[in-house]
C-alpha positions, 0 to 999 in steps of 0.5 A, a space after each residue: 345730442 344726449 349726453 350722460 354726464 356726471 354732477 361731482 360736488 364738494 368742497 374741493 379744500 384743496 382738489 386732489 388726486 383722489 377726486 380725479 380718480 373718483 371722477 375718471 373711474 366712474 366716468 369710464 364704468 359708466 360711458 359717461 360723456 362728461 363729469 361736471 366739477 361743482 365746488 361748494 360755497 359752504 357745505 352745510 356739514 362743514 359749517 362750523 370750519 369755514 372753507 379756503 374761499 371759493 375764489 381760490 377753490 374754484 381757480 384749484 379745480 380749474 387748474 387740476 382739470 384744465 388738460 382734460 377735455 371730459 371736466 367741466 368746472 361749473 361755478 353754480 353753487 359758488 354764485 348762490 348764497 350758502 349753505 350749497 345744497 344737492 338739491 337746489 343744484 340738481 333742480 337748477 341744472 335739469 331745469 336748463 334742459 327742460 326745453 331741449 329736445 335732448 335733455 342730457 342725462 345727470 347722475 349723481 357721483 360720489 364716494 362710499 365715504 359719503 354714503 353714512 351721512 347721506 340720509 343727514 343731506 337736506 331731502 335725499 328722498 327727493 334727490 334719488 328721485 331726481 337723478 341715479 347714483 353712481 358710488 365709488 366703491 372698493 368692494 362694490 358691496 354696501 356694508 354698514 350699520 348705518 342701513 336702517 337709517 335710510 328708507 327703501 328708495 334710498 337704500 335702492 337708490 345707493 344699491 343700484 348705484 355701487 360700482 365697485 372702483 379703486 379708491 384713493 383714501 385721502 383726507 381734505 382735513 389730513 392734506 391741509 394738516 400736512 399743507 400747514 406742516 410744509 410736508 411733501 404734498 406732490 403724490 396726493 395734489 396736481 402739481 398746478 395746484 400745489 404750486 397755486 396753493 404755495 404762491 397764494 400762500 394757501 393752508 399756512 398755520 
């Protein structure tokens, strides 16, 4: 049977509630059957500040998503060399529907916060070919001077694709700050994966 499911890529350093949200609400707009949660090896713009390991980013989001039947934890990018690029992803999953009867049906998630840097991705172009974005959104509308960065496919593309979305603005950097400081984390991480990240003794300065 045809599925819609949703390709949510990232690093995960560590998962949080701010990427369940993102995942449900899209999810729920869009009648997606399933949201497929990819942590990257490297992300290539991140290259300079070497993630957790994937080993411990990939347990993270098994234990933030287990309970919830629609996410799936897919270790593709995590079996690849680095960097982990969009593209080879998104070639690799339609390439295994090829021969199905009923190819499923990906789409391409992610929040407005990623939308300034998208046209720096390794061939957007290509990538808006391949499959429809659906953006998180608080207001539904893309303001940015950022605009005239991207050609027409794209700015159709991330147009199309605006829903608009509660969001939940929380920082991986500003999270393994306060990880680092011993700070209260229970309102912004599943609490399965804060206590992994305190018995594995993860994010400690």
């Amino acid at each position: 049977m045809l599925k819609k499911i949703g390709l949510l890529g990232g690093s995960f350093d560590p998962v949080h509630v701010g990427h369940l949200n993102l995942a449900f609400e899209l999810m729920e707009k869009k009648q997606l059957d399933e949201v497929w949660f990819i942590p990257a090896q490297l992300n290539p713009h991140k290259s300079h500040a070497p993630p957790t390991s994937i080993d411990h980013r990939l347990k993270m989001v098994h234990l933030a998503i287990k309970d919830i039947p629609q996410f799936i934890l897919k270790d593709l990018e995590a079996k690849r060399p680095p960097p982990s690029y969009t593209i080879d992803t998104l070639q690799a999953f339609i390439a295994e529907e090829a021969f199905k009867p009923q190819p499923n049906q990906f789409f391409l998630l992610m929040g407005e916060d990623m939308l300034p840097n998208f046209y720096r991705w390794h061939m957007p172009e290509e990538i808006v070919k391949l499959v429809p974005l659906l953006i998180g959104s608080r207001s539904g509308i893309w303001q940015t001077d950022a605009f005239q960065d991207f050609n027409l496919a794209i700015r159709e593309a991330i147009l199309k694709g605006l829903i608009q979305t509660r969001l939940m603005d929380i920082s991986g950097t500003e999270l393994r700050q306060r990880l680092a400081q011993r700070h209260y984390c229970g309102h912004l991480i599943p609490y399965p994966v804060l206590q992994y990240i305190q018995e594995h003794h993860l994010y400690v300065e």
